[in-house]
C-alpha positions as CSV (number, residue, x, y, z in Angstrom):
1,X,0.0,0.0,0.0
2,X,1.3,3.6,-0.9
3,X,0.1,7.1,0.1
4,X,0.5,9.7,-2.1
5,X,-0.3,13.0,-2.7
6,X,-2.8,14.1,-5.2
7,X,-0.1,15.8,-7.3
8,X,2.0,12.6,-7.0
9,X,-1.0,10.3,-8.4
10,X,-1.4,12.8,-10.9
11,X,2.2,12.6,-12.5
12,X,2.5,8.9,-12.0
13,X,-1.0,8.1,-13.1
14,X,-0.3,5.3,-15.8
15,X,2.1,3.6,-13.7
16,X,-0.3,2.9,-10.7
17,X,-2.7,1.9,-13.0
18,X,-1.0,-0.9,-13.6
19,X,0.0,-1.2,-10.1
20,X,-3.2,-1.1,-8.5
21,X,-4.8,-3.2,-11.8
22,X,-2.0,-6.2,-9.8
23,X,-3.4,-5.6,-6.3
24,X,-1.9,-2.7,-4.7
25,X,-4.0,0.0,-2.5
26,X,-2.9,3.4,-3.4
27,X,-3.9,6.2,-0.8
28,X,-4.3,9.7,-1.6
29,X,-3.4,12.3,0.6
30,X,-4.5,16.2,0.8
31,X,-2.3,17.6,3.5
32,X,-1.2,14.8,5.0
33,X,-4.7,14.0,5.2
34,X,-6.1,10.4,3.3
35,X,-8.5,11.1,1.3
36,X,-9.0,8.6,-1.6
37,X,-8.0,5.4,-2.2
38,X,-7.4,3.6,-5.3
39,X,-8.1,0.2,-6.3
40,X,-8.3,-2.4,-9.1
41,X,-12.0,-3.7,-9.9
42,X,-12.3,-6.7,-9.0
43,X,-9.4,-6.9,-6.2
44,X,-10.5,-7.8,-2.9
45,X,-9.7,-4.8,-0.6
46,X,-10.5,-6.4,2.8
47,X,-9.9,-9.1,4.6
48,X,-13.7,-10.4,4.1
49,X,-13.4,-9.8,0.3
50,X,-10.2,-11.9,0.0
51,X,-11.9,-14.6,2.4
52,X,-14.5,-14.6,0.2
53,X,-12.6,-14.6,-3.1
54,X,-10.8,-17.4,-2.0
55,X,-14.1,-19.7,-0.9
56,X,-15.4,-18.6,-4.6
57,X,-12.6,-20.0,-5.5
58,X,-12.4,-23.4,-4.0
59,X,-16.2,-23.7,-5.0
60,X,-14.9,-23.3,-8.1
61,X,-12.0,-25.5,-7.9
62,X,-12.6,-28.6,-4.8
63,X,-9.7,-30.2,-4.1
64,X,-10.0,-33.7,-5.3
65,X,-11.2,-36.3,-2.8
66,X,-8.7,-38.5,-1.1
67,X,-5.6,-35.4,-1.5
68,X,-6.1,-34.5,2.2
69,X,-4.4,-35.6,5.4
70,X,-5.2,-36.0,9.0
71,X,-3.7,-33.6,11.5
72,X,-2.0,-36.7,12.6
73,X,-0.1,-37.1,9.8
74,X,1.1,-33.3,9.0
75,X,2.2,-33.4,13.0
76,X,4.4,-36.3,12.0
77,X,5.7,-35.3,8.8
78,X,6.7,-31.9,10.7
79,X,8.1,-33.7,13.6
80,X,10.3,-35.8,10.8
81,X,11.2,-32.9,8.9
82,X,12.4,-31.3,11.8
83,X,14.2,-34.3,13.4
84,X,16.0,-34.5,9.9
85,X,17.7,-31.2,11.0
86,X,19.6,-32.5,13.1
C-alpha cells in the first residue's frame, strides 16, 4: 500500500494503474490527510473480500477427494522434517 499526494497520483498516473490493476492500494493524501484510495476492480480490498474470493474460488476448484491428510499425519511429517535437521 502507498500514500500519495494528489499531485503525486497525478504525474505517475499510468504507472499505478498498472499497479493497482495487480493488487496494490494506493492512498491519496490532501495535506497529510487520506483522502481517496485507489483500487483495481475486481481486487479484494478487505480481509472479508479476499476470504470470500478465495471460498469462490475453491467452489470453483474442490480439491480432489482423497488429496487430504489427518492432523495426525502433518504433526508427524513436521516432527520428521524437523528431526532430519539434526
Amino acid at each position: 500500500m502507498k500514500t500519495l499526494t494528489i499531485e503525486e497520483v497525478r504525474d505517475q498516473l499510468p504507472q499505478l494503474i498498472d499497479d493497482v490493476a495487480t493488487g496494490d492500494i494506493i492512498i491519496v493524501s490532501e495535506q497529510g490527510d487520506p483522502v481517496a484510495k485507489i483500487t483495481g476492480v475486481g481486487v479484494p480490498t478487505t480481509q472479508v473480500e479476499a476470504k470470500n474470493a478465495f471460498g469462490r474460488w475453491l467452489q470453483e476448484n474442490p480439491i480432489p477427494a482423497g488429496t487430504g491428510r489427518s492432523a495426525e499425519d502433518v504433526d508427524r511429517q513436521i516432527a520428521e522434517e524437523r528431526d532430519s535437521w539434526d
